[in-house]
N, C-alpha and C positions, 0 to 999 in steps of 0.2 A: 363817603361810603367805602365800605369792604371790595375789592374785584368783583367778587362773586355776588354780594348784592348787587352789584351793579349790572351785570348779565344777567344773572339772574330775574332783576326787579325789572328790565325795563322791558316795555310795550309801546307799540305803536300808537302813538295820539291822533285822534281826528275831530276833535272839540276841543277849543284854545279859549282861554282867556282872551279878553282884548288890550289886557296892559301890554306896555312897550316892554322890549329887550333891549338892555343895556348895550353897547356897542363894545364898550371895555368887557362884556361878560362874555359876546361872541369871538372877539378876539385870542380868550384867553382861553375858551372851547379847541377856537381854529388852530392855535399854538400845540396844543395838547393832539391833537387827531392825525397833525402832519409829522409825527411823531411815526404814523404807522410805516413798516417797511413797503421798498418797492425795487422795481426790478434794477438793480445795479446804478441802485440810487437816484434812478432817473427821476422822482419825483414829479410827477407828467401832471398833477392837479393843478387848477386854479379853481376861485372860488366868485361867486358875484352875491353879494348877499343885500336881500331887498326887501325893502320895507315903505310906508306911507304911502302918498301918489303912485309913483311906479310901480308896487304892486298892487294896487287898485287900478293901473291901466290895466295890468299883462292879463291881471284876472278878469276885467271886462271884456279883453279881445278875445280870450281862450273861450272864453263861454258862449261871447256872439258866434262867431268864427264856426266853433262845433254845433251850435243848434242851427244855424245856416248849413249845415250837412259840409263844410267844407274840408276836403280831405285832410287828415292829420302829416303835420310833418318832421316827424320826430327825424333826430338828425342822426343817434345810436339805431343801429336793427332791431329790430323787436325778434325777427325771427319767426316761424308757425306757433298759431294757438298751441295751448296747452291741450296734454290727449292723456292720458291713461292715468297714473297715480298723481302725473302733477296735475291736472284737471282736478281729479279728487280732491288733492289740498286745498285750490284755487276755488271748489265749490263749498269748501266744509268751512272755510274763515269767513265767507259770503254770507252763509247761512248763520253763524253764530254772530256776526254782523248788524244782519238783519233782525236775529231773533231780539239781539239789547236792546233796539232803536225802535223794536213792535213795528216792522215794515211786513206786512201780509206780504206773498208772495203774487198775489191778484191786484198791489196796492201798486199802479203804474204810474202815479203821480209822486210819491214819497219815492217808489227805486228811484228815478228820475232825479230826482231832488239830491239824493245821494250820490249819483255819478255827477252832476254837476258841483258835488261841494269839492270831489277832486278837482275839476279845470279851475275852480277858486282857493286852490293851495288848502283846502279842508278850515279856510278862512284864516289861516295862523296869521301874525303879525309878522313875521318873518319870512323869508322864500332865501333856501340858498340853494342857487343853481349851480353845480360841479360840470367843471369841461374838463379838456384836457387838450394840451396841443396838438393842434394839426398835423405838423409835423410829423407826429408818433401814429397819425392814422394810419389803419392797418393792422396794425400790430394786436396783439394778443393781449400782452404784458401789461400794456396803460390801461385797459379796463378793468384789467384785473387788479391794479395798484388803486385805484378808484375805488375800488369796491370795497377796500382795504380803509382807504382813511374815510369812504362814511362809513363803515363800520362804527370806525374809530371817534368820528365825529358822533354819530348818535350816542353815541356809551358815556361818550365825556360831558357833552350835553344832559345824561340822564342823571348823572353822579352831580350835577349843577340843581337839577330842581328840574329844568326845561323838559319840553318832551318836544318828539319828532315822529315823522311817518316818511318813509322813502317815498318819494312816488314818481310816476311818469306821465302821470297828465297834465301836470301843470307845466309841460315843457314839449306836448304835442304838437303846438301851432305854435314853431319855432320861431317865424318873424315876428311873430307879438313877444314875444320873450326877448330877442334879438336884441328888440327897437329899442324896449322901455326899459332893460336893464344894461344897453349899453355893450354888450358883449361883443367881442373883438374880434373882427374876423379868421384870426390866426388860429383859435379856437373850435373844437366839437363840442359843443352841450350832451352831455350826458343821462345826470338825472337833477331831480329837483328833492331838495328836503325843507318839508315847512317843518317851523321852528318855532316853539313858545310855552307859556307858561299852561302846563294843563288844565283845562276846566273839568275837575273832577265828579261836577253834578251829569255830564254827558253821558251817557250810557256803553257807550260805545269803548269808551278808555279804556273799560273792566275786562275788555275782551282781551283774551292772553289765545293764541293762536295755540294748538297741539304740534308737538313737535317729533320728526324721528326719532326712537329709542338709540343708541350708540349702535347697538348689534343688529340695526336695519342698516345703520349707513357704515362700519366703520369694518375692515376685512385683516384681521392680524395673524403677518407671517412669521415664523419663526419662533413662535411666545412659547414656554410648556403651558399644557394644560389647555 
C-alpha cells in the first residue's frame, strides 16, 4: 500500500480470525516499526510477542483475576479518568461500538461480555506486549519513543494485511502477564497490542472512530494568511 492508504485505511480490530501469524511475517513488521525515531537514539523498546498456551494462560488469569474484583496492576500510570472533551471522545467510540455489535445500553450481560473480550486480548492469536527498560524509568522520553514505534508497528502491520488494537487490559494484572510471558525483570510493561488476521464478518471492525479536524488541534505561527 500507498503511505497514505496506509493511515488513512487502518482501524482498530477487535474480531480476529483464528488462523496463526507467521513468526517471519511478525518479525519483518518488528524490523519495519523499530525504524521509528527516539529520543537520542535511545531506543528504550523491547518487545514479548505471544501466542498459543501462554496466551491462553495470561488470558485465563486476567479474566479470573478481574471478575475476582482483584485490583488491577498495571505497571505504566493511567493517571485520572477522562473529564470534559476527552470523556466526550471516550464516550462517542463506545457508543458507535456498541451501536455495530447491537449491545442495548440496558443489555448488562453483552456490555460485560465486551469488557471482558479486552482482558482476553479481543481473542487475537497474537499479544505483543511493549516495555521499556527500567533503567530509563522516569523519564518522559521512553514513553514517548514507545508510543512512536507502536505507532509504527500498527501502520506496518496494516500495510501486511493484519490488523491490531492498542490496549491496556490485557496487561492490568501484571503478574499474570509477567509469569506466562516471561518478561524480565529489568523491564516496565507498558501496553499490549493484539495482533491478527481481521475477521471481517465482525461488526465492530467497520467502526472508524471520528477524528480532530487539523484547525481543532494544530495552532500556526508565522504563516501569511
Amino acid at each position: 500500500m500507498e503511505y497514505d492508504e496506509v493511515v488513512l485505511g487502518r482501524r482498530s480490530i477487535r474480531g480476529y480470525k483464528p488462523d496463526p501469524v507467521p513468526r517471519a511475517l511478525i518479525e519483518e513488521i518488528l524490523a519495519l516499526a523499530m525504524r521509528a525515531p527516539s529520543s537520542m537514539n535511545s531506543q528504550p523498546w523491547n518487545f514479548y510477542v505471544v501466542t498459543g498456551e501462554p496466551l491462553a494462560r495470561i488470558r485465563a488469569g486476567n479474566t479470573e483475576r478481574m471478575l475476582a474484583g482483584v485490583p488491577q496492576s498495571r505497571e505504566f500510570r493511567t493517571g485520572p479518568a477522562f473529564a470534559g472533551a476527552h470523556r466526550e471522545r471516550q464516550v462517542a467510540v463506545a457508543k458507535q461500538l456498541f451501536g455495530a455489535m447491537g449491545i442495548a445500553r440496558e443489555d448488562a450481560e453483552r456490555r460485560q461480555d465486551w469488557v471482558m473480550r479486552g482482558f482476553r486480548q479481543f481473542d487475537a492469536p497474537v499479544c505483543v506486549i511493549v516495555t521499556y527498560d527500567r533503567a530509563l524509568d522516569g523519564s518522559d522520553d521512553s514513553p514517548f519513543d514507545c508510543g512512536a514505534v507502536t505507532n509504527a508497528l500498527v501502520n506496518a502491520a496494516w500495510s501486511r494485511g493484519l490488523g491490531c488494537v492498542i490496549n491496556s487490559q490485557g496487561i492490568m494484572q501484571s503478574p499474570v502477564v509477567r509469569e506466562h510471558a516471561g518478561i524480565a525483570a529489568d523491564q516496565v510493561i507498558m501496553k499490549a497490542i493484539a495482533l491478527g488476521w481481521p475477521d471481517e464478518t465482525f461488526p465492530a471492525n467497520a467502526v472508524v472512530s471520528e477524528r480532530k479536524r487539523v484547525d481543532e488541534a494544530a495552532t500556526f505561527v508565522g504563516f501569511d494568511g
